[in-house]
C-alpha positions in Angstrom: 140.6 102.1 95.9 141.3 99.0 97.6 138.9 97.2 100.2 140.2 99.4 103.4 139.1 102.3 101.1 136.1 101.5 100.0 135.0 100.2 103.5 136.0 104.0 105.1 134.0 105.6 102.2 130.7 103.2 102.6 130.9 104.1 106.5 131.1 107.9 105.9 128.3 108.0 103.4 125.8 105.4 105.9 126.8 107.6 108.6 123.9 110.3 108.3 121.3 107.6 107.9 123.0 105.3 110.5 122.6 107.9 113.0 119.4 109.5 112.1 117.8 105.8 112.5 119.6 105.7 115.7 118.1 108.8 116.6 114.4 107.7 115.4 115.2 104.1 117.8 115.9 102.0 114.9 118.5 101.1 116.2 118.6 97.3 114.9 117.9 98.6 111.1 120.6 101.0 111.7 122.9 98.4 112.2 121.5 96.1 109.9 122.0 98.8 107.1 125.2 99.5 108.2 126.3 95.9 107.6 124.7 95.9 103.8 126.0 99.3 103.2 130.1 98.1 104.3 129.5 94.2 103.3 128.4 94.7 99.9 131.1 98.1 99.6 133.4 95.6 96.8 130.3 94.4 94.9 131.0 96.8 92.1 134.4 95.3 91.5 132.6 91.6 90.8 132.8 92.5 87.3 136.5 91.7 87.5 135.4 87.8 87.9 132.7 88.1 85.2 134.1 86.9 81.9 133.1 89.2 78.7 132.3 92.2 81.8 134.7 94.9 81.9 136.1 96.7 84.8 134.6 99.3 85.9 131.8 98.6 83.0 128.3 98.3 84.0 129.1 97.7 87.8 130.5 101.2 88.0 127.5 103.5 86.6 124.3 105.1 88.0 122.2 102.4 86.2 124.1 99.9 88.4 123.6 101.9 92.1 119.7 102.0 90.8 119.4 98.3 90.2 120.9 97.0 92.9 119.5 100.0 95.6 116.1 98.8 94.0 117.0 94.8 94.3 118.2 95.2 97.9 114.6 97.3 99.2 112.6 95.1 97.7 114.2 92.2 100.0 113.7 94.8 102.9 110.3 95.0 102.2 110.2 91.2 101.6 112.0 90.6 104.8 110.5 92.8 107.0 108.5 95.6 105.8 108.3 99.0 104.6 110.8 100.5 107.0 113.4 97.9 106.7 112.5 98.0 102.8 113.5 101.7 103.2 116.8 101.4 105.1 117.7 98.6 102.6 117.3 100.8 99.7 118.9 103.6 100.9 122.3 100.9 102.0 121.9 99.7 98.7 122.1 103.1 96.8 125.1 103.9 99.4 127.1 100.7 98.3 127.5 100.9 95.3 127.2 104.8 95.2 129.8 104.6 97.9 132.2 102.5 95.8 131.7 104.9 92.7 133.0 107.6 95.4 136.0 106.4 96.3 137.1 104.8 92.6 136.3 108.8 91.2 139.1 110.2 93.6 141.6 108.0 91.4 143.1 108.7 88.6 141.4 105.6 86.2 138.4 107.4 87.3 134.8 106.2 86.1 132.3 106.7 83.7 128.9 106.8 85.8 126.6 107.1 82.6 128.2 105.0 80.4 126.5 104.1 77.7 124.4 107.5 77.5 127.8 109.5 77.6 131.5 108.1 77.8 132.2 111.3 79.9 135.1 110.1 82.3 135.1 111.5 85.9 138.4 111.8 87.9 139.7 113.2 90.7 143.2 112.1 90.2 143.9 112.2 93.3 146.0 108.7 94.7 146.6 105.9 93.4 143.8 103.0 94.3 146.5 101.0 95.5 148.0 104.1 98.0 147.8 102.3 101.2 148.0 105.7 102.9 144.6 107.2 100.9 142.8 103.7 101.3 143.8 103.7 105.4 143.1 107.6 105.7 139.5 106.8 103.9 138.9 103.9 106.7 139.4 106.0 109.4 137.4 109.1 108.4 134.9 106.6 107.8 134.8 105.4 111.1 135.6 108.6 113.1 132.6 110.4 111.0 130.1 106.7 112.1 131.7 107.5 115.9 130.2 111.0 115.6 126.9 110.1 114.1 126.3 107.7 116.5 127.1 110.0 119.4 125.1 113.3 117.7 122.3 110.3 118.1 122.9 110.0 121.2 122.7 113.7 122.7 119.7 114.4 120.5 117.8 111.5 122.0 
């Protein structure tokens, strides 16, 4: 998928934590790993400026949303504590899980335990340049955050 894509599919899968901080009174972490979570939604596809990486290599495996989900808590915790270590984790995992998402619905597909097994996964669904799926993700993405953040709303 292309950035409008992956930006729709980050903000779908933040939205359950998104809104169940909200509902706890988080509401600044909420935010705050809402911005990680979409920000960071093309940081898989670095590996397309890395000389010697390949696309959709390393970047786009489990090992990868582990790392970096790990990398990004610790600086929560660093920056400001155990809860904002947890929502940073959590917006970590999401990016990059979020970005495996949306490239599995096309058909290149990825291989998410690469090297343990070369196992492809594909939906085959559009195209990752279909300007139609990527737009369609963004705004599920974003109706589905509108929801959360009003379901927040009622139950507090």
């Amino acid at each position: 998928m292309h950035r409008p894509g992956h930006y729709g599919v980050a903000l779908a899968c933040y939205a359950p934590v998104g809104a169940a901080a909200f509902a706890a009174g988080l509401e600044s972490l909420a935010v705050a790993g809402g911005v990680i979570a979409v920000s960071g939604a093309m940081v898989p596809d670095l590996d397309q400026r890395v000389p010697g990486v390949s696309h959709r290599g390393i970047t786009h495996t489990v090992w990868f949303v582990l790392a970096l989900g790990a990398a990004v808590g610790i600086g929560g915790i660093v920056a400001g504590g155990v809860a904002t270590g947890i929502i940073g984790r959590v917006a970590g995992v999401i990016l990059v899980g979020a970005h495996l998402l949306a490239d599995v619905l096309t058909p290149m597909g990825i291989r998410p335990f690469a090297p343990v097994t070369d196992r492809e996964y594909s939906l085959d669904v559009p195209t990752a340049s279909n300007p139609v799926a990527n737009y369609a993700l963004l705004a599920v993405g974003i109706g589905v955050n509108v929801g959360g953040l009003l379901f927040a709303r009622v139950v507090t």
